[in-house]
C-alpha positions as CSV (number, residue, x, y, z in Angstrom):
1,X,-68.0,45.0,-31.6
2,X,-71.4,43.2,-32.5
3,X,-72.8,40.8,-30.0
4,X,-74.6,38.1,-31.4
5,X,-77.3,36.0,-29.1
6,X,-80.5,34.2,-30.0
7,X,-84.3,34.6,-29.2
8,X,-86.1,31.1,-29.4
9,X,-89.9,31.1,-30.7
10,X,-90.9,27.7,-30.6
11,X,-89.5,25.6,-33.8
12,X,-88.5,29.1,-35.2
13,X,-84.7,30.5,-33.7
14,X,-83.9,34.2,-34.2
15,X,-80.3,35.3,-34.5
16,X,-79.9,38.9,-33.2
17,X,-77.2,41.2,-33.6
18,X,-76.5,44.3,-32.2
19,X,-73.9,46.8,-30.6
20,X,-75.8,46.7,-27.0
21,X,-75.2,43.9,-24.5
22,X,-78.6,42.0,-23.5
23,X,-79.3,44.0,-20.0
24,X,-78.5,47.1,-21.2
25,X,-80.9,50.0,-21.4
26,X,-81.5,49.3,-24.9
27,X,-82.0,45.3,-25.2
28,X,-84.6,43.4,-23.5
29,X,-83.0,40.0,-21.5
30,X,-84.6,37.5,-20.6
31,X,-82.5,34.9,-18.4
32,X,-82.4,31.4,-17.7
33,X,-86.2,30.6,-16.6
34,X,-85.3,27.7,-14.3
35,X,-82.9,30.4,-12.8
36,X,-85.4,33.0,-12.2
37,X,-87.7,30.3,-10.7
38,X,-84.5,29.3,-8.2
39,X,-84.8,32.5,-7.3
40,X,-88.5,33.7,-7.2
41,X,-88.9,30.7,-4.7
42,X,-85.5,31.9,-2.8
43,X,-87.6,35.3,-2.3
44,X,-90.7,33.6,-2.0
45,X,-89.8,31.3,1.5
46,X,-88.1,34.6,3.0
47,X,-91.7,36.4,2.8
48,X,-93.7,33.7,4.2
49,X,-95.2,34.2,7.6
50,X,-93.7,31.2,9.1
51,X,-90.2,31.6,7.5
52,X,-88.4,31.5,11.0
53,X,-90.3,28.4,12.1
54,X,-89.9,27.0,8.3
55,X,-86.1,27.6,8.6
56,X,-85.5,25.9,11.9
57,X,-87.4,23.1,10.7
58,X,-85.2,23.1,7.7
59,X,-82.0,23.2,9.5
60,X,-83.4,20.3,12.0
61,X,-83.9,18.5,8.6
62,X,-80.5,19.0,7.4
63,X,-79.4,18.2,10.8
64,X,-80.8,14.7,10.7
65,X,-79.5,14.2,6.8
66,X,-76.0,15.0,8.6
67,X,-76.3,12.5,11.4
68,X,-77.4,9.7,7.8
69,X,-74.8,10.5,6.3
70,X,-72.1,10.7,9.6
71,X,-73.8,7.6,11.8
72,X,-73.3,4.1,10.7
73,X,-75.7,3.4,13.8
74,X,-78.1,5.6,12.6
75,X,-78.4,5.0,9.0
76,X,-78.5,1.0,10.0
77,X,-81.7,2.1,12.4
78,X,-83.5,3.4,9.4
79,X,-82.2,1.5,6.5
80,X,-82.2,3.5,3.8
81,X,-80.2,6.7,3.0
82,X,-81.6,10.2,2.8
83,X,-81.0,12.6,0.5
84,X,-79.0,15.8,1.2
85,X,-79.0,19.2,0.6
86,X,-76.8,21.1,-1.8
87,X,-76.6,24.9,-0.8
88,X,-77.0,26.2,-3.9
89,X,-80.6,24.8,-5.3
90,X,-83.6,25.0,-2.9
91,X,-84.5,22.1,-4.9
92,X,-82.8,19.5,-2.8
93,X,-84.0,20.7,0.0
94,X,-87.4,19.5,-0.9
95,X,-86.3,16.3,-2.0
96,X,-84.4,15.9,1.1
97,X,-87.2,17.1,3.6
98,X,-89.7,14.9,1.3
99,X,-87.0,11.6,1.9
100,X,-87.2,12.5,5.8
101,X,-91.3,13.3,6.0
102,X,-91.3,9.5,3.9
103,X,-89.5,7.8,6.6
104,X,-90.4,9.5,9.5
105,X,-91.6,6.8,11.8
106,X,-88.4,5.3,11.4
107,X,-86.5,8.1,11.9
108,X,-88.3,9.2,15.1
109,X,-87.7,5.7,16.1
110,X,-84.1,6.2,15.5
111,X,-83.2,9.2,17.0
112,X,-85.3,8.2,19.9
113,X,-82.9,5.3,20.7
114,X,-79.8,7.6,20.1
115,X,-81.0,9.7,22.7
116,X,-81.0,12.8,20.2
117,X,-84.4,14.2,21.2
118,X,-83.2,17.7,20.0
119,X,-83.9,16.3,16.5
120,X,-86.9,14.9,16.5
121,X,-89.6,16.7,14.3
122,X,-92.8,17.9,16.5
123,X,-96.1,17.3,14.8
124,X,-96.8,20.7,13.9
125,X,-93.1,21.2,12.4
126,X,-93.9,17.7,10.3
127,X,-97.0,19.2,9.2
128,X,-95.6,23.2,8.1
129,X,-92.9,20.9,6.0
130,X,-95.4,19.0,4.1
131,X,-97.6,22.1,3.6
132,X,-94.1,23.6,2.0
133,X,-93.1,20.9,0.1
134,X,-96.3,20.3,-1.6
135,X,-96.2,23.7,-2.5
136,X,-92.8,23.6,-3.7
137,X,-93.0,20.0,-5.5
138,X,-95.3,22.3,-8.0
139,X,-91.7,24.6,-8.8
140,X,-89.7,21.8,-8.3
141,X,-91.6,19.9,-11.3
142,X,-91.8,23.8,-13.3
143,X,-87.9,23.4,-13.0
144,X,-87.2,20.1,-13.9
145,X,-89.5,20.7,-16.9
146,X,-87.8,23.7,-18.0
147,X,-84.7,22.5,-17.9
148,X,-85.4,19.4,-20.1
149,X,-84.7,20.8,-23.0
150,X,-81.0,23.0,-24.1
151,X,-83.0,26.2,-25.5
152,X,-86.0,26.5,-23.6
153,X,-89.2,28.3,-26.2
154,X,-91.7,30.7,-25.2
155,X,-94.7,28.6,-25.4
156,X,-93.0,26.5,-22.8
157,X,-92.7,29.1,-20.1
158,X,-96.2,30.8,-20.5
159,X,-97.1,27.1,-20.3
160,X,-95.4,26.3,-17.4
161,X,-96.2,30.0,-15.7
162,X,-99.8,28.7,-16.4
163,X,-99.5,25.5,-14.7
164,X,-98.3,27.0,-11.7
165,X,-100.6,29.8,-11.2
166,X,-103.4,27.1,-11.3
167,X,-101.4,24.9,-8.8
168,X,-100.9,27.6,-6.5
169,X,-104.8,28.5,-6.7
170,X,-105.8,25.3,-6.3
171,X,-103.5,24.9,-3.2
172,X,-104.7,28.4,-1.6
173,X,-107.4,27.1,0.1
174,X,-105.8,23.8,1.4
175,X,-102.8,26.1,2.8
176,X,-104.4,29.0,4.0
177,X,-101.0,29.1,7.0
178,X,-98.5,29.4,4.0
179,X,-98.8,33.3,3.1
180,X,-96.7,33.1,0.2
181,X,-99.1,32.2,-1.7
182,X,-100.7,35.9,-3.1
183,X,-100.8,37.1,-6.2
């Protein structure tokens, strides 16, 4: 049985056929790109230096989008809502630490008068998260920009692969802590 599948090169789209399956030992695949970025950063966190400090701080952050989303009291102290994290895209766990670091004064506020002083970020963990997160706004907008379109071309990934080696050098000197950040 032939297999059909197609190679995009930018306004030009190849149909291929052939009697292998893309992945086999025969037939280059190249996957989803957004995907393979979900899961280079994925790897990427884990291999950091500070990953067992930069999960807790995580989990504290997902802790305090909870309490948002459970507390009428809480929410009402800070006034706006937060954004949450889905388990399956790193990506909105930027947005949601990013929606916390915006409204922290508030939210320090907050939690103070709850009493929930388990919760409340430590200067240091406030600073490791915005370190992260404007290291991983730079995938997060590689991402969103490769999803854009239905059939993503080559141009657009060397492109994007381009914009986020210079990101990342231009961010190696200001986060020197972050090890992830090698070639």
């Amino acid at each position: 049985m032939k297999k059909a599948f197609t190679i995009d090169f930018d306004s030009e789209v190849f149909v291929v056929e052939s009697q292998e399956t893309p992945g086999s030992n025969n037939l280059s695949w190249i996957g989803c790109c957004a995907h393979l970025l979900q899961l280079v950063v994925g790897q990427g966190l884990k291999q950091t230096a500070d990953y067992n400090i930069l999960r807790r701080c995580f989990a504290k952050c997902q802790n305090i989008a909870k309490l948002n989303r459970k507390s009428l009291k809480f929410s009402d102290l800070i006034e706006n809502s937060l954004c949450q994290k889905a388990e399956v895209r790193w990506n909105s766990t930027v947005k949601m630490i990013d929606s916390i670091l915006c409204q922290k004064t508030k939210i320090y506020s907050a939690l103070k008068s709850l009493e929930r002083f388990d919760m409340i970020l430590q200067t240091a963990e406030e600073q490791l998260l915005s370190n992260s997160c404007s290291m991983l706004f730079l995938f997060l907008e590689a991402t969103d920009e490769l999803q854009k379109s239905k059939s993503v071309t080559v141009n657009r990934v060397i492109l994007t692969i381009i914009m986020l080696e210079r990101g990342l050098k231009y961010m190696e000197f200001e986060f020197a802590s972050l090890n992830c950040i090698h070639n």
